[in-house]
N, CA, C and O of each residue as an XYZ file, in Angstrom:
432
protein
N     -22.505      8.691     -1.393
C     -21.695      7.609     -1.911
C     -20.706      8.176     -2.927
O     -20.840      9.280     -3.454
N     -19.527      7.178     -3.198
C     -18.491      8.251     -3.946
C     -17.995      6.288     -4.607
O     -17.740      5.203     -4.085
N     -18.090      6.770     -5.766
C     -16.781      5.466     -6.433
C     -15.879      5.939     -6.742
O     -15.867      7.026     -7.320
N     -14.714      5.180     -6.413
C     -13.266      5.153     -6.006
C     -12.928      4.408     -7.354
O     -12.731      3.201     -7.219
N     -12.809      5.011     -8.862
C     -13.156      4.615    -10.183
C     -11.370      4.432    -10.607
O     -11.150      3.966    -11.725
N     -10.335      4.739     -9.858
C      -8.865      5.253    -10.160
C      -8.229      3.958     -8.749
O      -7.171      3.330     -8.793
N      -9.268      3.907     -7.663
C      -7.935      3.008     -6.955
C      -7.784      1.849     -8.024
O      -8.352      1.493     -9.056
N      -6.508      1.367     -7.080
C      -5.947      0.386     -7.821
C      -5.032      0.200     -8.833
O      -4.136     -0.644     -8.831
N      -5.320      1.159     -9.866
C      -4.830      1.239    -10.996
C      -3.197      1.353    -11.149
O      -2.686      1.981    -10.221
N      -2.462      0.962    -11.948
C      -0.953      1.046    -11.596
C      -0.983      2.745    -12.556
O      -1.529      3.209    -13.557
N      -0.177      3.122    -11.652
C      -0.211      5.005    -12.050
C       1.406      5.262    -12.294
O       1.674      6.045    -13.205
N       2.372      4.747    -11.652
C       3.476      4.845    -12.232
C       4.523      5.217    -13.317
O       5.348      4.315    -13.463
N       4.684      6.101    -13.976
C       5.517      6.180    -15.355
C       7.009      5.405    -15.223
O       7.913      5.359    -14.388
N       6.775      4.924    -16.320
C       8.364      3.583    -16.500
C       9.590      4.936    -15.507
O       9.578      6.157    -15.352
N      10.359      3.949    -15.129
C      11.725      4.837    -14.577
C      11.168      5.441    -13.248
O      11.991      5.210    -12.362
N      10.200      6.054    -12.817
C       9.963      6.474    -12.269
C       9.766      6.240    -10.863
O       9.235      5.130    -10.894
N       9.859      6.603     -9.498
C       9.686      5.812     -7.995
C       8.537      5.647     -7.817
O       7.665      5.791     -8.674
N       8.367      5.306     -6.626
C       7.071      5.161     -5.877
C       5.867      5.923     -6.104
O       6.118      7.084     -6.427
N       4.801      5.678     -6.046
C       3.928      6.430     -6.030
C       2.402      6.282     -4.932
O       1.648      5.318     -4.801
N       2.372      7.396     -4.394
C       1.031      7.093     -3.502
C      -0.195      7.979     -3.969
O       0.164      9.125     -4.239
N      -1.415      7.769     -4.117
C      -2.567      8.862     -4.348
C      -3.375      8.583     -3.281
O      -3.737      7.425     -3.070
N      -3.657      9.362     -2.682
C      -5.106      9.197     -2.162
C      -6.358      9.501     -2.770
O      -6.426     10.599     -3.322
N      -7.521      8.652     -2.792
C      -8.530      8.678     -3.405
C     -10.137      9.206     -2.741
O     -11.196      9.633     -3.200
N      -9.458      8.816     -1.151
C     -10.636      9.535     -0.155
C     -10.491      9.793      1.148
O      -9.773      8.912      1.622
N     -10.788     10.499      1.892
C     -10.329     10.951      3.185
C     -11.395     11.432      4.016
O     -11.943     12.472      3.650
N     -11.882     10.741      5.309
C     -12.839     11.521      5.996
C     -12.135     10.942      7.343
O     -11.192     10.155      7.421
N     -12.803     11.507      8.274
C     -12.201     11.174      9.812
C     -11.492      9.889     10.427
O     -10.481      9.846     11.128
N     -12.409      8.717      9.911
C     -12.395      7.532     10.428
C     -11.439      6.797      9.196
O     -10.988      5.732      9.617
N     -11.009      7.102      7.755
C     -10.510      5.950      6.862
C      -9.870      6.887      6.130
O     -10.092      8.063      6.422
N      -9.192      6.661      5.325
C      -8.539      6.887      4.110
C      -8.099      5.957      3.495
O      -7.444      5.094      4.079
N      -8.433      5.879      1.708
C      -8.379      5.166      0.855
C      -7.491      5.707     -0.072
O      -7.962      6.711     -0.607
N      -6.002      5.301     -0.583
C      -5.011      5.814     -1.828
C      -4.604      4.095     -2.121
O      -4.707      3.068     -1.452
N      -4.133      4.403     -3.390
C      -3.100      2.950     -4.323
C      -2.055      3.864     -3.788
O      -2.077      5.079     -3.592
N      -0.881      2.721     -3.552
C       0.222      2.709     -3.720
C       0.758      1.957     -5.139
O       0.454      0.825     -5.515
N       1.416      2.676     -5.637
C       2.207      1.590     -6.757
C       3.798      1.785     -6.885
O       4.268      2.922     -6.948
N       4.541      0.739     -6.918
C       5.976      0.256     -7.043
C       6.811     -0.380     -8.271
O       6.884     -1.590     -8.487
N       7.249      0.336     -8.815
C       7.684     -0.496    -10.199
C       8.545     -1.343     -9.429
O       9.112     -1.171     -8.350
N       8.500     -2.550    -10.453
C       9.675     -3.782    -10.760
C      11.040     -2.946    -10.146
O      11.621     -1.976    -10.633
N      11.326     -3.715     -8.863
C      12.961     -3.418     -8.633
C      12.679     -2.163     -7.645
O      13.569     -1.947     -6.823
N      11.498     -1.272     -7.626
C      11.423     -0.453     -6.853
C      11.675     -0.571     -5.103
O      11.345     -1.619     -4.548
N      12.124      0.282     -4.497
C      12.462      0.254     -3.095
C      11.582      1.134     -1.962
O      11.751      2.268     -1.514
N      10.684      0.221     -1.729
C       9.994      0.503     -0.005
C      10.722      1.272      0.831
O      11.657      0.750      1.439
N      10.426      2.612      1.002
C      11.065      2.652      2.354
C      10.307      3.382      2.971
O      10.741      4.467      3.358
N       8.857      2.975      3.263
C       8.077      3.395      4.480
C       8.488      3.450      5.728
O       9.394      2.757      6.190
N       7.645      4.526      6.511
C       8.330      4.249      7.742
C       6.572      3.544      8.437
O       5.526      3.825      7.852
N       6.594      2.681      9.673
C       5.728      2.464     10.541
C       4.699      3.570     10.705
O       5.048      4.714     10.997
N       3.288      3.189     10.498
C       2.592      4.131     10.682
C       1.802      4.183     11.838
O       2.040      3.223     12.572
N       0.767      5.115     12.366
C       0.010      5.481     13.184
C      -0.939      4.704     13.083
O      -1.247      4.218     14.171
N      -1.354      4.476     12.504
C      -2.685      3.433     11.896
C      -2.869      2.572     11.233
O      -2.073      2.434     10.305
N      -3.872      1.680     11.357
C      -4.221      0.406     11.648
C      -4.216      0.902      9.567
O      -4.573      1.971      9.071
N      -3.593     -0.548      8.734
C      -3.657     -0.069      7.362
C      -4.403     -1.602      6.762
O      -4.079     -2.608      7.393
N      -5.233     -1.760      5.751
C      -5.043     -3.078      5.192
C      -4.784     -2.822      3.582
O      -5.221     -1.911      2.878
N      -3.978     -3.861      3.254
C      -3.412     -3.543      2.036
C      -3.895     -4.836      0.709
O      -3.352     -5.940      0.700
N      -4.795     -4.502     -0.154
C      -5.068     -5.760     -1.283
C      -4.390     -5.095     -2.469
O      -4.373     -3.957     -2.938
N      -3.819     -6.301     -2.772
C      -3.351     -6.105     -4.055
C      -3.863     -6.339     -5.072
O      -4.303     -7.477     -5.236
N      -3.997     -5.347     -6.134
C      -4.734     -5.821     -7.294
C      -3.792     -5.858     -8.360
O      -4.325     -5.966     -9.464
N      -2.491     -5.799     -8.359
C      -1.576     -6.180     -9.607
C      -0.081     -6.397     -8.952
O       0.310     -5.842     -7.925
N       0.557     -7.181     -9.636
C       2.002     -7.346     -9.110
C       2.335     -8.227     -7.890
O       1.615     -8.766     -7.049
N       3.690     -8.191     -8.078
C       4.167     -9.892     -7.058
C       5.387     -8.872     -6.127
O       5.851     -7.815     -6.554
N       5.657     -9.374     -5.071
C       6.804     -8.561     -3.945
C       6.549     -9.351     -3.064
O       5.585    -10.114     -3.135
N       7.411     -9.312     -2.018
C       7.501     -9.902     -0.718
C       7.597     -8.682      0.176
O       8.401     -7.751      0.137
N       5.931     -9.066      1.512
C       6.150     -7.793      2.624
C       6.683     -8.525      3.312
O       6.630     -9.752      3.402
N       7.560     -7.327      4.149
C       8.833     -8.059      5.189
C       7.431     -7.186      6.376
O       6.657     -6.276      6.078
N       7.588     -7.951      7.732
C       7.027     -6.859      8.375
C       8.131     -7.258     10.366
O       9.098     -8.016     10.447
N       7.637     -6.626     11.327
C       8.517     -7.231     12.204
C       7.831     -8.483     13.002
O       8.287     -9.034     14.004
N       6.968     -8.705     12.505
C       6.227    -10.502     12.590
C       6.121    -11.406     11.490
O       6.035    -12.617     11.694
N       6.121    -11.159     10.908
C       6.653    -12.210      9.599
C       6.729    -11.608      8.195
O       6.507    -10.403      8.070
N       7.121    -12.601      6.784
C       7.533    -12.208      5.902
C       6.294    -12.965      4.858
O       6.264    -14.183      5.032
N       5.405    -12.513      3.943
C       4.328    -12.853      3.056
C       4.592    -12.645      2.036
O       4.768    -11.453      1.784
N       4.762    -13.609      0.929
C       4.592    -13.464     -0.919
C       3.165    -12.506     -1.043
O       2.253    -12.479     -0.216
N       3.237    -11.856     -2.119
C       1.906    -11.164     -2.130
C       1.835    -11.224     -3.468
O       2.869    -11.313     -4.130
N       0.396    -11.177     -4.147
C       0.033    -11.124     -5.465
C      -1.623    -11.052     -5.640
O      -2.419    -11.149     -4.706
N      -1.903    -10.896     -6.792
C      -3.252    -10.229     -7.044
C      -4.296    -10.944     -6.224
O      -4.375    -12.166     -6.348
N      -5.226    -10.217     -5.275
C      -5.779    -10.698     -4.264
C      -5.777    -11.159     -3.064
O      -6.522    -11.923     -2.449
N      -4.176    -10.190     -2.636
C      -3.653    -11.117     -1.105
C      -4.399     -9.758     -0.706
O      -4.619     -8.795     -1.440
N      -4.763     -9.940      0.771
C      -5.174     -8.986      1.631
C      -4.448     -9.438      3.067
O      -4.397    -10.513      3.665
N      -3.859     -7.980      3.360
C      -2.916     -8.031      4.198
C      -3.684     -7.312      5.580
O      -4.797     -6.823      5.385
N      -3.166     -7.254      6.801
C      -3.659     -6.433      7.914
C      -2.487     -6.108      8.444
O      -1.738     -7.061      8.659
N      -2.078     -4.982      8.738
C      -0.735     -4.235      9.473
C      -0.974     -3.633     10.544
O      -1.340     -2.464     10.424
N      -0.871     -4.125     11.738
C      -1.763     -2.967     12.680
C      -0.532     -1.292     13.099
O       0.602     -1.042     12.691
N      -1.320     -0.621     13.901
C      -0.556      0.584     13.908
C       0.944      0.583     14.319
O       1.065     -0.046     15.370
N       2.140      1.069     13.859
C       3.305      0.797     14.974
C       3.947     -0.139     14.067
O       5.101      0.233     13.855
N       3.650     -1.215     13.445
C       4.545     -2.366     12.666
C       5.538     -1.899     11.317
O       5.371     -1.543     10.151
N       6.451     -2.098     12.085
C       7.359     -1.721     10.880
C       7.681     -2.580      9.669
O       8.572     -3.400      9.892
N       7.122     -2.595      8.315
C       7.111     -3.017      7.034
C       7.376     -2.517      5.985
O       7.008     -1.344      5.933
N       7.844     -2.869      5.128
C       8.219     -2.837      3.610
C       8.017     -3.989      2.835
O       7.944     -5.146      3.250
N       7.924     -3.549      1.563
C       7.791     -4.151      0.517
C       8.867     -4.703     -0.132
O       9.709     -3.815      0.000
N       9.545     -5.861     -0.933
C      10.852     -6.006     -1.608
C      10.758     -6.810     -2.674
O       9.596     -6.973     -3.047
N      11.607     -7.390     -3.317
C      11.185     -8.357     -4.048
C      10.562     -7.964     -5.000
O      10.207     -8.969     -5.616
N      10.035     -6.624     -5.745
C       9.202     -6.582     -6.622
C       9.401     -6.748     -8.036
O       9.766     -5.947     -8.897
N       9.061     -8.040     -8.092
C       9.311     -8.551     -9.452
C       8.551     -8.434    -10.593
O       8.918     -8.804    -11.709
N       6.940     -7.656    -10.184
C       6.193     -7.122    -11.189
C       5.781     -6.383    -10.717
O       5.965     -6.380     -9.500
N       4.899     -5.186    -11.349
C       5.159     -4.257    -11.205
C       3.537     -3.407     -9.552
O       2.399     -3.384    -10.023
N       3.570     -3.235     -9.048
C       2.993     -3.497     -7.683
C       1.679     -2.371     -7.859
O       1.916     -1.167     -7.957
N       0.556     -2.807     -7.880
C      -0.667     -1.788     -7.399
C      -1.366     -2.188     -5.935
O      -1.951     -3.252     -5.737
N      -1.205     -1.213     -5.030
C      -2.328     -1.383     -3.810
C      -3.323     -1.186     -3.375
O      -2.890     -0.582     -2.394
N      -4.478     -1.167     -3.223
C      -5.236     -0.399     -2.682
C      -4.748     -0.222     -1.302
O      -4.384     -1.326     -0.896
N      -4.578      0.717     -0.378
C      -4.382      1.112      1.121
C      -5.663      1.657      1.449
O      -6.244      2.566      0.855
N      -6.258      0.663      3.001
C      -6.948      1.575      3.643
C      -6.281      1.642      4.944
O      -5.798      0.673      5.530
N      -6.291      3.294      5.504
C      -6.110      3.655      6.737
C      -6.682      3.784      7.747
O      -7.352      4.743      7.364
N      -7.088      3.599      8.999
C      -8.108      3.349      9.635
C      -7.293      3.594     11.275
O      -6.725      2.753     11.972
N      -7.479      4.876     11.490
C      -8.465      6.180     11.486
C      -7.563      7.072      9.953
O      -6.444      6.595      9.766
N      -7.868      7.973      9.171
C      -7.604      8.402      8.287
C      -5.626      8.533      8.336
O      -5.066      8.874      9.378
N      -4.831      8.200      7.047
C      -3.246      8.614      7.016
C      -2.965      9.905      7.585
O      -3.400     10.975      7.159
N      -2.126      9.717      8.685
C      -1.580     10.970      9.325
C      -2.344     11.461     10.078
O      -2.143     12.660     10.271
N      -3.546     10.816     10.848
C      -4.463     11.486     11.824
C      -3.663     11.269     12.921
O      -3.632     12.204     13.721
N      -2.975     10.247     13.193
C      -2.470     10.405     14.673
C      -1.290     10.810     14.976
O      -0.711     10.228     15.893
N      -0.733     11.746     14.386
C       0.455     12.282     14.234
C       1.401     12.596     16.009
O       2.527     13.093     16.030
């Protein structure tokens, strides 16, 4: 067993872009926060894998290519593999937990 004592947390320094950590990685999942300051700009590309995304701080709107969701502390999102999304709107300041499922960048 391993606690994941850092996801979540907004890690960001003021001024600063995007930020991703990963916190755990084995075959089948991977677990990192994403965090986005206020005003910050998404520009993920579509991934390989199936992701779900809860937010534990901050407000944004995900655009995805099936619809568009307000998000804020406690939305839980499902993105399946292939869907192209971003984040916008971020009007406070954004922490994620991301899980990947089969692990980020396994299906390259």
């Amino acid at each position: 067993m391993q606690v994941l004592r850092a996801a979540g947390y907004y890690a960001v320094p003021e001024g600063e872009p995007n930020q991703y950590r990963e916190h755990v990685r084995c075959d089948h999942l991977s677990v990192g926060t994403y965090c986005i300051p206020v005003g910050g700009k998404d520009s993920q590309d579509p991934h390989t894998e199936d992701e779900v995304y809860v937010v534990m701080r901050g407000r944004a709107l995900l655009v995805s290519d099936t619809r568009e969701v307000e998000v804020g502390p406690g939305s839980v999102i499902f993105v399946p593999a292939g869907e192209a999304h971003h984040y916008t709107d971020v009007s406070e300041d954004l922490s994620i937990v991301v899980v990947f499922a089969p692990a980020e960048r396994s299906r390259a």
